[in-house]
N, C-alpha and C positions, 0 to 999 in steps of 0.2 A: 433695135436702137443701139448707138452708136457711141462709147465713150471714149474720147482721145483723151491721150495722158503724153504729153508733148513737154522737153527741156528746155529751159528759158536759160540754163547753164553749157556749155559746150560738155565740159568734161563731170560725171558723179551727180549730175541734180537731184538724184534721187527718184527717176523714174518706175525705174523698175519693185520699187519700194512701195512708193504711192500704187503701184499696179498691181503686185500681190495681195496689200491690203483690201484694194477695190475689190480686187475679183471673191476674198472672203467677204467681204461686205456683201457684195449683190449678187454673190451664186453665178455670176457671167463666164461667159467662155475666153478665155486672152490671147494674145495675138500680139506677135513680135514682124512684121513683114520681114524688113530688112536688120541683121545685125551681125556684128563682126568681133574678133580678139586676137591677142597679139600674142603669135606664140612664144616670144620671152619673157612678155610684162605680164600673161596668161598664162603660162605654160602649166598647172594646175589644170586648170580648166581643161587646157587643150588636150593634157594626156587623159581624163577623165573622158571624152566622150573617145578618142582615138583609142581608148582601152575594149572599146567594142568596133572597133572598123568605122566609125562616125565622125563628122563633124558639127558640132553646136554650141552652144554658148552657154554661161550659166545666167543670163537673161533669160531667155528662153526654158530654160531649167527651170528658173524659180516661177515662171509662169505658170508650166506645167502642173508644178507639183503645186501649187497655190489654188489652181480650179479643182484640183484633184479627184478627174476625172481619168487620168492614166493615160490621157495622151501623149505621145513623144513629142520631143523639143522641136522636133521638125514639121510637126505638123502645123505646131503654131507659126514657126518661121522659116517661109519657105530657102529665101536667100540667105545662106551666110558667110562672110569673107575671113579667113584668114588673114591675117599682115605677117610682116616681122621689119624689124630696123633694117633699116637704109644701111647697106654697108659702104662706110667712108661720106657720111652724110650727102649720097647720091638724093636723087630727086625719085627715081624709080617711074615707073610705068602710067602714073597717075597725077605725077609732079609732086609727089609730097618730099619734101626735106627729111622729114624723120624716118617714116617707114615704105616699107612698100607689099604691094598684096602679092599675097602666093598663091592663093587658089581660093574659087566659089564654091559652096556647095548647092546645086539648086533643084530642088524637091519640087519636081513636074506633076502637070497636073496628073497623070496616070498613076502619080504615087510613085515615083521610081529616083531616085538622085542619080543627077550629073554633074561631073566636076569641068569646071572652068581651068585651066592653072597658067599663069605669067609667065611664058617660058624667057623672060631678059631677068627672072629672077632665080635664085636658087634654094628648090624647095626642102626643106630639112630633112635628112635621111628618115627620121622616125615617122614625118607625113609621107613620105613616096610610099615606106614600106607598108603603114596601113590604112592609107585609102585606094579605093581602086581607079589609078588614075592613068593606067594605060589606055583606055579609049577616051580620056580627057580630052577637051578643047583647047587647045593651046593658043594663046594669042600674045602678040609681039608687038601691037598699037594700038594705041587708040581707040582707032576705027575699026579695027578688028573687035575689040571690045567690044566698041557700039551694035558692032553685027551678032552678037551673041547674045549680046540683051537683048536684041529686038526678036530673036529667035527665038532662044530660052526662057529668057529671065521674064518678059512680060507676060507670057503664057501663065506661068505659074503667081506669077499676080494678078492678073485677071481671073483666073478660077478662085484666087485667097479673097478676091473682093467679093464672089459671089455665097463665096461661104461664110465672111462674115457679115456679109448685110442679110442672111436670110437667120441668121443666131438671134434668140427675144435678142438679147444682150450680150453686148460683144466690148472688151476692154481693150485699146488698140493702143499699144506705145509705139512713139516712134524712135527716131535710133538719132546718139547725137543733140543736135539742137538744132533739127530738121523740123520745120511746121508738118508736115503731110506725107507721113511714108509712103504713101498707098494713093498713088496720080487716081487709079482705077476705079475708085470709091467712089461713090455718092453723095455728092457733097448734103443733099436730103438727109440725110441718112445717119449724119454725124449730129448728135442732138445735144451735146456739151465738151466742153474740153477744157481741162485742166494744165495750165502753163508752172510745171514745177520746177522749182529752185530750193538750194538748201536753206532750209529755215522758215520758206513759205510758200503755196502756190496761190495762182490768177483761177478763177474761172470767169469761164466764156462761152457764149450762145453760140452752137454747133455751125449756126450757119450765118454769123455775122466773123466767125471766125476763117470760115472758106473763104465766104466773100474778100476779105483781106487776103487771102494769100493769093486771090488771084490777081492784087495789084500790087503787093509787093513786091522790090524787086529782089533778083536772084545774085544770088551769090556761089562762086564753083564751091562742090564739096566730092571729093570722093570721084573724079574723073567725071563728075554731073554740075548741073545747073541746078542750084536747090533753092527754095525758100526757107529762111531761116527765122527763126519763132523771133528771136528780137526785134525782125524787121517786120514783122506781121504785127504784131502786138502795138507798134507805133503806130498802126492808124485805129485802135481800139481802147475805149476803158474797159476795166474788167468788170463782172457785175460784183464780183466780191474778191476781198485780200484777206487771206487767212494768214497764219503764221501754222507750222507744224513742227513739234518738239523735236530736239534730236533723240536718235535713239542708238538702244546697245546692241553687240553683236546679235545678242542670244533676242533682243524682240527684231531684231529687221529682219532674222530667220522665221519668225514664228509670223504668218500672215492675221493669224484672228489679235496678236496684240497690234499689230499695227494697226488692223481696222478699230482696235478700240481709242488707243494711241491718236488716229487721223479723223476721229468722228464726222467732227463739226466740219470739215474741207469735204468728208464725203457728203453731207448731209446738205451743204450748199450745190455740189457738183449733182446731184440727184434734182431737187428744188431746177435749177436750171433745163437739166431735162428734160424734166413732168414740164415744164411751162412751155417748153418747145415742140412738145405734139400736137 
């Protein structure tokens, strides 16, 4: 069984919050597919996993330590992108205005990481000197790009889809205010899904939620074609609107207060499940 936890906000909705609670709540396994950070608006984070030869996130982190099973942050997510700011408010690689990507990390399905890296970008001395990115992929368009995902990056999301649809329970954020990280899934298989914003989330039947994403339309994100939760959500009511308190530094660290904190939003997101098998 399959629980999305999807942002109805572009930037902060509170995903990853609502998803360390869950995963205290229901003992589930969690799963970040795709996620990314910025090594100056991040740079914390970024030296924290580079302080061991690694690249990840602290989404992914707080996944981790939340199921606390002692999995590494890369097992829950396979892809993760590196940015940094656009120097001289270029477009970069991707057409973004503000930033641009420096390097993938992408955790194959053999269990082995490869890096991707932007070679029209300039990667920061501190990441050349600790990832291993001399047998990196270098790409310089687009289409290059496209050809590396389709080499790489889909491989290791097609093995992430098979490992979390064989989990009892599996808690799957997406990244952004992307409907569907994970094309590879089963649409079956997703049996509720929570549209979080600050202050409240949506929930919604796993598979009236698919169903809409497959007729909304796309909007570019991220050098892709995505579906985007605002625009999926417009052809649905939700089966309930919760509100969910704000909270302090010290409970959004601590997962069992949040789950106490989010009771009732989990207690309906559950309710929608059990009715959906």
């Amino acid at each position: 069984m399959i629980l999305l936890v999807v942002g109805a906000d572009r930037v902060d909705a509170g995903k990853t919050t609502f998803s360390a609670g869950l995963l205290s709540r229901t003992g589930g396994a969690g799963y970040k597919p795709r996620a990314g950070n910025d090594y100056w608006f991040d740079h914390d984070d970024c030296l924290n996993a580079l302080a061991d030869g690694r690249l990840y996130g602290k989404d992914a982190a707080r996944l981790a330590s939340a199921e606390g099973d002692g999995r590494e942050p890369e097992l829950l997510n396979p892809v993760h992108r590196l940015w940094r700011p656009s120097p001289d408010g270029g477009t970069g690689l991707l057409g973004r205005q503000d930033r641009e990507f420096v390097v993938d990390r992408v955790r194959t399905p053999d269990g082995d990481d490869t890096f991707v890296v932007n070679a029209t970008a300039a990667v920061p001395d501190r990441v050349a000197r600790t990832l291993p990115l001399a047998d990196a992929v270098p790409v310089e368009t687009v289409e290059e790009l496209n050809a590396a995902i389709e080499r790489r990056y889909v491989p290791a999301f097609e093995d992430l889809a098979v490992r979390i649809e064989a989990e009892p329970l599996a808690v799957v954020e997406s990244y952004g205010d992307v409907a569907m990280p994970l094309q590879s899934l089963e649409h079956s298989a997703v049996a509720a899904v929570a549209a979080v914003e600050p202050g409240r989330v949506r929930i919604y039947p796993g598979h009236r939620f698919c169903r809409a994403c497959e007729v909304a339309r796309s909007s570019p994100r991220e050098g892709q074609l995505e579906k985007r939760v605002p625009d999926v959500i417009d052809y649905l009511d939700p089966l309930e609107r919760l509100s969910v308190p704000p909270l302090s530094g010290d409970d959004r660290t601590d997962p069992d207060r949040i789950a106490d904190a989010y009771g009732p939003a989990y207690d309906a997101l559950l309710e929608a499940a059990r009715s959906s098998q």
